[in-house]
N, C-alpha and C positions, 0 to 999 in steps of 0.2 A: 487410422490410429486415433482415440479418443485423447485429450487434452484435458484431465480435471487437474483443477487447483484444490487441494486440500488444506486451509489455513486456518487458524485459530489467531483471536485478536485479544489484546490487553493492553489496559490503561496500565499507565508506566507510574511507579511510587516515589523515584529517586535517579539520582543522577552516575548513579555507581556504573553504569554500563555502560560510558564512557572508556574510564579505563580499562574495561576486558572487550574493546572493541578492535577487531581485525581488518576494520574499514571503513572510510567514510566516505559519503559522497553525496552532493549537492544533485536533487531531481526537480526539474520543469515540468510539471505535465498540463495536459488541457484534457478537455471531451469535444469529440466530434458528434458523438449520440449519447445520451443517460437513460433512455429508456433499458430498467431495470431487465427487462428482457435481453437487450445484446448493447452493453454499454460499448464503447469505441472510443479507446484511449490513446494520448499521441506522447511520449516520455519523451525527453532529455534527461539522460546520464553522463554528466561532465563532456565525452568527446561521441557516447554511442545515442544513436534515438531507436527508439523502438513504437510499433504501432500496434495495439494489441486488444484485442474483440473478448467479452467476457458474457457470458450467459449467464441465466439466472442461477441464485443459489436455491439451495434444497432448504429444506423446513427448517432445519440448526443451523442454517448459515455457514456452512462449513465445508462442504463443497459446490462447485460449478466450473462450470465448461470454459477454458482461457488457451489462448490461442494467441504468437505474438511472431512480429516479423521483426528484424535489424534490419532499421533504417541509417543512411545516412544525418548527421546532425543538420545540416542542408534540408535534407527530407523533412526533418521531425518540427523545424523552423517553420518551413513553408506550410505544413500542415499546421502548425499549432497556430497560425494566421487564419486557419478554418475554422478555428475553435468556439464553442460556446462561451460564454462569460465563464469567470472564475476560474482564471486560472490558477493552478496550487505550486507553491513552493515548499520545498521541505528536504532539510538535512537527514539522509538514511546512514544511520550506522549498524553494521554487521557484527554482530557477538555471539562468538561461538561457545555454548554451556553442551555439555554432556558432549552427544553425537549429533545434537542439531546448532542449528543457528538462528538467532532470532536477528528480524529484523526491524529495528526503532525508528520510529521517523518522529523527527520533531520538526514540527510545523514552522512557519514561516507567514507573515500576511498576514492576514485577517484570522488566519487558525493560529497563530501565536499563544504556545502555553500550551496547545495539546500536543501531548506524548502518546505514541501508540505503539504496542509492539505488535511482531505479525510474525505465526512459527507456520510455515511448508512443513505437514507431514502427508507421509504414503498410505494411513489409512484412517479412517475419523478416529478408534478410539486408541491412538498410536499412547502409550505413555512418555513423555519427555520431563527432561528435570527444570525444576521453577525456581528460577533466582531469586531472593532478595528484593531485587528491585521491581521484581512483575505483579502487577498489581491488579486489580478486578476485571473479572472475561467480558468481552463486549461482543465477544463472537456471534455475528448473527444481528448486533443493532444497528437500523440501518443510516442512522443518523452520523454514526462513525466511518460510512464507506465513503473513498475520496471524491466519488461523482455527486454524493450528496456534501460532501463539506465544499465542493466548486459551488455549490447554490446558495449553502445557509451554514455559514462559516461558523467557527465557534466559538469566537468573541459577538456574537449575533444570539448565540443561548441565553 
């Protein structure tokens, strides 16, 4: 069975989506690989970890091959001790607009200030509705993906 991730990314305008937030949670993660070819990524999510292998994206940036396993937080510890430098922190909050949900991460560390949103859809030119707060598409820059802000953070721009 094939594994694609279909996502679209945007820089956040405002703080409004807070309040139509369904969830929040605090993410740890590191790299164990950033070669843009099959990055290898190790999460903490509050009590879950996950380990999870991403292939390249396609020419708009907007899909690629993503593949993940539930780990133990034990696990994702141990591994994230394997990790390359830069490690990321960052607050996700879940907001659900129309029939999707986006989801907002605001940075932590050395990204401190970037807001990003990131919408899962089932096919690239899927239409969803755009909030208020969603602000310019970054989909596809690669300076906004979190295995490049573990390198060159964006208090560093």
């Amino acid at each position: 069975m094939e594994h694609l991730e279909i996502e679209r990314k945007f820089l956040v305008r405002s703080t409004a989506y807070r309040e139509a937030a369904s969830a929040k949670t605090r993410i740890v993660q590191g790299f164990l690989n950033r070669d843009p070819e099959r990055v290898v990524r190790v999460r903490r999510l509050d009590d879950k970890g996950f380990l999870t292998v991403k292939g390249p994206s396609n020419d708009s940036g907007t899909t690629r091959f993503e593949w993940e396993l539930e780990l133990s937080v034990q696990e994702a510890n141990n591994l994230m001790d394997l990790c390359e430098r830069g490690i990321l922190e960052k607050i996700r909050y879940t907001v659900p607009v129309g029939r999707h949900h986006f989801e907002v991460d605001e940075f932590l560390g050395e990204n401190k200030g970037l807001v990003v949103a990131e919408l899962e859809l089932e096919h690239e030119d899927e239409p969803f509705e755009s909030p208020s707060w969603l602000g310019e598409e970054v989909t596809g820059q690669v300076k906004y993906y979190n295995s490049n802000l573990s390198q060159k953070p964006f208090l560093e721009w």
